[in-house]
C-alpha positions as CSV (number, residue, x, y, z in Angstrom):
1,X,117.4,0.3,-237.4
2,X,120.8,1.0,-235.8
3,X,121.0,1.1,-232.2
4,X,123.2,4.4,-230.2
5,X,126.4,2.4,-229.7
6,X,126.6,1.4,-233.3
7,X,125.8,5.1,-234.6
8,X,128.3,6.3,-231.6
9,X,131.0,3.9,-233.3
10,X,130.1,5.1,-236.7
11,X,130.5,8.7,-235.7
12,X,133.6,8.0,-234.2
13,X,135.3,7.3,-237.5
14,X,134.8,11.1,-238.2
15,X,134.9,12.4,-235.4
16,X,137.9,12.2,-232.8
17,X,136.1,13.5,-229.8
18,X,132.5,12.9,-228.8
19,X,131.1,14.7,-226.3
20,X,127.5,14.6,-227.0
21,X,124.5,13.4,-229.4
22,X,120.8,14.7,-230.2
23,X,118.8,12.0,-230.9
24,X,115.9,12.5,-233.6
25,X,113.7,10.8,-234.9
26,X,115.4,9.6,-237.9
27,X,119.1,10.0,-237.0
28,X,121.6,10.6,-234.1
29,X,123.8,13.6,-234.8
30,X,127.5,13.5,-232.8
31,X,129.1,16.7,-232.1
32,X,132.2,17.5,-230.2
33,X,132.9,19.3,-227.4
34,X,130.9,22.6,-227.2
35,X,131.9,25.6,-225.9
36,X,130.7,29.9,-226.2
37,X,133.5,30.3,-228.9
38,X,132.7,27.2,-230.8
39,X,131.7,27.7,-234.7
40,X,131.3,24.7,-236.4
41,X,132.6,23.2,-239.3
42,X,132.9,20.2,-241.0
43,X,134.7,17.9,-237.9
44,X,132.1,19.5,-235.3
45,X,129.0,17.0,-235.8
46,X,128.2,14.4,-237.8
47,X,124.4,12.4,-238.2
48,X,124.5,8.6,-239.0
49,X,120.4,7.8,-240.1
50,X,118.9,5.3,-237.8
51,X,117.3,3.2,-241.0
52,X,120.7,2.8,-242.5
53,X,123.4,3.7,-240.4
54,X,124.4,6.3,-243.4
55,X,127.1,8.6,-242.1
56,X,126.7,12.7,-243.6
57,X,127.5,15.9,-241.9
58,X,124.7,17.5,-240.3
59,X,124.1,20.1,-243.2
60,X,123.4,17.0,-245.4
61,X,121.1,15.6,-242.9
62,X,118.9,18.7,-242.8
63,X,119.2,19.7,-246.4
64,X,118.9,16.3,-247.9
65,X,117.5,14.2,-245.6
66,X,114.8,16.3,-244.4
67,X,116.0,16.1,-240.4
68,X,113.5,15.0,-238.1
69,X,111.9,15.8,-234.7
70,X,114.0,16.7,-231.8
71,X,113.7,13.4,-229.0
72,X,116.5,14.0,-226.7
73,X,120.1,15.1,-226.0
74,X,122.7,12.6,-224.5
75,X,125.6,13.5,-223.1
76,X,128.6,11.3,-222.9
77,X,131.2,11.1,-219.6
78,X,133.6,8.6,-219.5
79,X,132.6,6.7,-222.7
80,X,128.8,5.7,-221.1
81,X,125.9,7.8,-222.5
82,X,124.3,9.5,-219.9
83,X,120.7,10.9,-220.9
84,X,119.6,14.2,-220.1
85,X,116.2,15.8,-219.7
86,X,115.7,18.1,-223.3
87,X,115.8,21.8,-222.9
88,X,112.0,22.0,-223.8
89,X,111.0,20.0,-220.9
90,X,112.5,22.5,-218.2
């Protein structure tokens, strides 16, 4: 099992910015900065498994890994992660 800072540093070989992670229960998957006009696309997130610490898109996690239950979302401010409640909980 990998821990968040070595799937953060993972992710950060894809991705140039990371704003933000959703932890589940069998991978963390790093986006970028999010806004109302963002679409996607192949630099917008990426997962890295937990078991492994296997890098794929987030498409590949779903489709071929199966995905996983939803734990939490953390976002990140000034390199730290900062956990937050998840939207279900309010």
């Amino acid at each position: 099992m990998i821990t968040l800072e070595e799937a953060k540093q993972i992710a950060a070989e894809w991705l140039s910015d990371i704003s933000g992670c959703t932890e589940y229960t069998t991978a963390y998957a790093f986006y970028n900065p999010r806004s109302e006009d963002s679409v996607g696309g192949w630099d917008a997130s990426v997962a890295v498994l937990k078991e492994s610490g296997r890098r794929c898109s987030f498409t590949a996690f779903i489709s071929d890994y199966g995905g996983g239950e939803m734990i939490r979302e953390i976002t990140f401010e000034k390199g730290e992660g900062k956990c937050t409640e998840p939207f279900w909980a309010t």
